[in-house]
The first five atom37 places (N, CA, C, CB, O) and aatype in JSON, in Angstrom:
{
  "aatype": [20, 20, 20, 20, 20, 20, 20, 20, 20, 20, 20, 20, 20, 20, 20, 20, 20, 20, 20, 20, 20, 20, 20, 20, 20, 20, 20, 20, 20, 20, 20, 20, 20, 20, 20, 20, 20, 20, 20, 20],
  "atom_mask": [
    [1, 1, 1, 1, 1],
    [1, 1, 1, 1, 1],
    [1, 1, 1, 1, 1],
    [1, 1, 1, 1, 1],
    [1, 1, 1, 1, 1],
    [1, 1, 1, 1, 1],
    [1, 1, 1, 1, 1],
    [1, 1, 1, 1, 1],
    [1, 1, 1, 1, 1],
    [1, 1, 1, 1, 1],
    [1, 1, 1, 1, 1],
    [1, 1, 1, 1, 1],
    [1, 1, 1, 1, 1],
    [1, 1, 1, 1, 1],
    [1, 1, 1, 1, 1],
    [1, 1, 1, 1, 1],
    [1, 1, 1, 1, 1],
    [1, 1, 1, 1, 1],
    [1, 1, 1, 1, 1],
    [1, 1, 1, 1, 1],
    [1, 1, 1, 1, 1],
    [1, 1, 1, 1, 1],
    [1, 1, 1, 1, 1],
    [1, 1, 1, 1, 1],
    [1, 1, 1, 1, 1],
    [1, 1, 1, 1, 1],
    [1, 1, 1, 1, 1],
    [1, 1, 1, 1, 1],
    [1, 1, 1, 1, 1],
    [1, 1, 1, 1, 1],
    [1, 1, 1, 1, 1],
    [1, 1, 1, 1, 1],
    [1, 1, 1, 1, 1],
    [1, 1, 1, 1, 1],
    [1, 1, 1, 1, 1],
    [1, 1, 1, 1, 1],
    [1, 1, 1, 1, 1],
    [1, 1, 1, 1, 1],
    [1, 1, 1, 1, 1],
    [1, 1, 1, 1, 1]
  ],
  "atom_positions": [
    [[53.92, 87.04, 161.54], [54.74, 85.87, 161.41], [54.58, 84.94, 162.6], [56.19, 86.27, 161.25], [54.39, 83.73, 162.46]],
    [[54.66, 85.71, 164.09], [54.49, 84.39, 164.96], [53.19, 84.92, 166.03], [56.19, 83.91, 165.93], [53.18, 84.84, 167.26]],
    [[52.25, 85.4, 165.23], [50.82, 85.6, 165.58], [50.77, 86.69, 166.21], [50.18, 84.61, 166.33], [49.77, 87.41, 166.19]],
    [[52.09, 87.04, 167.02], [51.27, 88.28, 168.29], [50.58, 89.3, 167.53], [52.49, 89.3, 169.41], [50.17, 89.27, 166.37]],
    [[50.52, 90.5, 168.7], [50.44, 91.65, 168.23], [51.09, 92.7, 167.62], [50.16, 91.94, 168.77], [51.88, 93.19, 168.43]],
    [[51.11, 93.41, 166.28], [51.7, 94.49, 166.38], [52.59, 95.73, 167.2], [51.11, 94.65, 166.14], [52.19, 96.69, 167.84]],
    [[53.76, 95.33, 166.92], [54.76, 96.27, 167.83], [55.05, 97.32, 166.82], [56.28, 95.49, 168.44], [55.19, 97.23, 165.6]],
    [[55.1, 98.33, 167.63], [55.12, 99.78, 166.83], [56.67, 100.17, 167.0], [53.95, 101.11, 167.58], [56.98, 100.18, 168.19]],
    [[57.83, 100.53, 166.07], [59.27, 100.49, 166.45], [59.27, 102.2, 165.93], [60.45, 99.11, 165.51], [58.65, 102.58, 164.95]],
    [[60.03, 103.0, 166.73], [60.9, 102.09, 167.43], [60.88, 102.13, 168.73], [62.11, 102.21, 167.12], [60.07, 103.02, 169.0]],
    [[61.31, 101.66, 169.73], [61.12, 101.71, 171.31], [62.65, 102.5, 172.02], [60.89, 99.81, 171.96], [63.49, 103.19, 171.45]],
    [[62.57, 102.1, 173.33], [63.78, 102.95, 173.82], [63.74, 101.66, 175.35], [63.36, 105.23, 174.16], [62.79, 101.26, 176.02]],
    [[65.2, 101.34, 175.44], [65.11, 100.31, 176.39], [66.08, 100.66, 177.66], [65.49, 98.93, 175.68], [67.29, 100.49, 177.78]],
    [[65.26, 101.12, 178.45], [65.85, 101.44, 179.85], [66.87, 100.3, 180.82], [64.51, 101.74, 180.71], [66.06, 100.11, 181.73]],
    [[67.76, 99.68, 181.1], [68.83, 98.94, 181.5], [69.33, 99.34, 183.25], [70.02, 99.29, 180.33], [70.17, 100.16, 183.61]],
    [[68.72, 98.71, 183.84], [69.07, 99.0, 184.86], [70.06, 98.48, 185.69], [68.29, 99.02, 185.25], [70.17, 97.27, 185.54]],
    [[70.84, 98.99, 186.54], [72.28, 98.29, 187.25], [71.63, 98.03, 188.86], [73.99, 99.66, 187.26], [72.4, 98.14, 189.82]],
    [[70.09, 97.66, 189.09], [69.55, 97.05, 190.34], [70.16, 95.09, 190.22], [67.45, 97.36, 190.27], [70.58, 94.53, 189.21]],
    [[70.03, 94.63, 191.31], [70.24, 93.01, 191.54], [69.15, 92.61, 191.09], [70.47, 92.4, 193.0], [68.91, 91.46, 191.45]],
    [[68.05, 93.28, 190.17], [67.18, 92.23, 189.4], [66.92, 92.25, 188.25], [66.11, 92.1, 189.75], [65.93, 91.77, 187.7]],
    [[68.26, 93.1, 187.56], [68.78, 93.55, 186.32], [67.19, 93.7, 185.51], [70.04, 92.34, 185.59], [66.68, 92.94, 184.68]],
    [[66.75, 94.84, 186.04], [65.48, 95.27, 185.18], [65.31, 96.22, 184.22], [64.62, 95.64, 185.88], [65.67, 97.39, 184.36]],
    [[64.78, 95.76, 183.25], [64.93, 96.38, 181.72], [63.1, 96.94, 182.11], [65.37, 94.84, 179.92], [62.18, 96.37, 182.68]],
    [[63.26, 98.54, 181.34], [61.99, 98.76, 180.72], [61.74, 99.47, 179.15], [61.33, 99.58, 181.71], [62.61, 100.05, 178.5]],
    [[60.55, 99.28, 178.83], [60.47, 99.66, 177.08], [59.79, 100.36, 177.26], [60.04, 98.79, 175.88], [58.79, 100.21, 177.97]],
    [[60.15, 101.49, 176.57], [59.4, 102.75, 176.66], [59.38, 103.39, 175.28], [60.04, 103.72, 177.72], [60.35, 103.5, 174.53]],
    [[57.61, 103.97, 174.96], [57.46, 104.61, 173.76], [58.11, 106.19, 173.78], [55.91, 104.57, 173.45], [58.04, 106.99, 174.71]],
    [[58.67, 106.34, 172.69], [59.57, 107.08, 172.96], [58.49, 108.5, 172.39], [61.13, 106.61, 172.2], [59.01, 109.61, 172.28]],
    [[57.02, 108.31, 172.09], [56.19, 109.43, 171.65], [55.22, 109.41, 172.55], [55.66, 109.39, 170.28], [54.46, 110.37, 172.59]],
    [[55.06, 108.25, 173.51], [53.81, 108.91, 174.37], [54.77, 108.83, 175.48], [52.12, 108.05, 174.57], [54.16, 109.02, 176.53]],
    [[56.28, 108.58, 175.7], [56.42, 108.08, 177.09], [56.09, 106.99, 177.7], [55.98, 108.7, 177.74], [56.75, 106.51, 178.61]],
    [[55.03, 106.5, 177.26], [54.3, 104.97, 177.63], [55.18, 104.09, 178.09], [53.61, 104.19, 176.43], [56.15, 103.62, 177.5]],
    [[54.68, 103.8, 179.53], [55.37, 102.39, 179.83], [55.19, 100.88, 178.89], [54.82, 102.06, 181.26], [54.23, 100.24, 179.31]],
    [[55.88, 100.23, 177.79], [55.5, 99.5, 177.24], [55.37, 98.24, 177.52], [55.86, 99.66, 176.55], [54.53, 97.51, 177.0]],
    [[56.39, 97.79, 178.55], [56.54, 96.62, 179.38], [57.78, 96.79, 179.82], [56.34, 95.3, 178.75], [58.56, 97.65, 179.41]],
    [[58.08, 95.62, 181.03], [59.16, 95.19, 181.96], [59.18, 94.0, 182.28], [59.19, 95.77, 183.05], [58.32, 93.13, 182.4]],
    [[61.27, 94.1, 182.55], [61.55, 92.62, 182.67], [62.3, 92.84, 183.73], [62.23, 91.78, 181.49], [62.7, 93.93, 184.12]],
    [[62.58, 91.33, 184.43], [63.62, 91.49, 185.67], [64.39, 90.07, 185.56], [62.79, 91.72, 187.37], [63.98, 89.11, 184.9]],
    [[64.9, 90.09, 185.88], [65.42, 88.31, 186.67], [64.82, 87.56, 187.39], [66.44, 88.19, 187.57], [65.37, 86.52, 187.73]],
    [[63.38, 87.9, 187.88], [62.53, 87.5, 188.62], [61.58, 86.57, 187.93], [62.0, 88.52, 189.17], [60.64, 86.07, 188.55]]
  ]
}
């Protein structure tokens, strides 16, 4: 629909309580780091 790539669901989203409120996505079958976000 808006071109990307294929995302494989479902994921697992890590929420962190650091001052750069950083989120990570993680495959929940390989463990795989899938990406990260911050406030940065």
């Amino acid at each position: 629909m808006t071109g990307g790539a294929e995302r494989l669901l479902p994921i697992l989203r890590a929420v962190f309580g650091d001052a750069q409120c950083s989120w990570v996505h993680i495959d929940p079958a390989t463990g795989a780091v899938l990406g990260r976000s911050d406030s940065g």
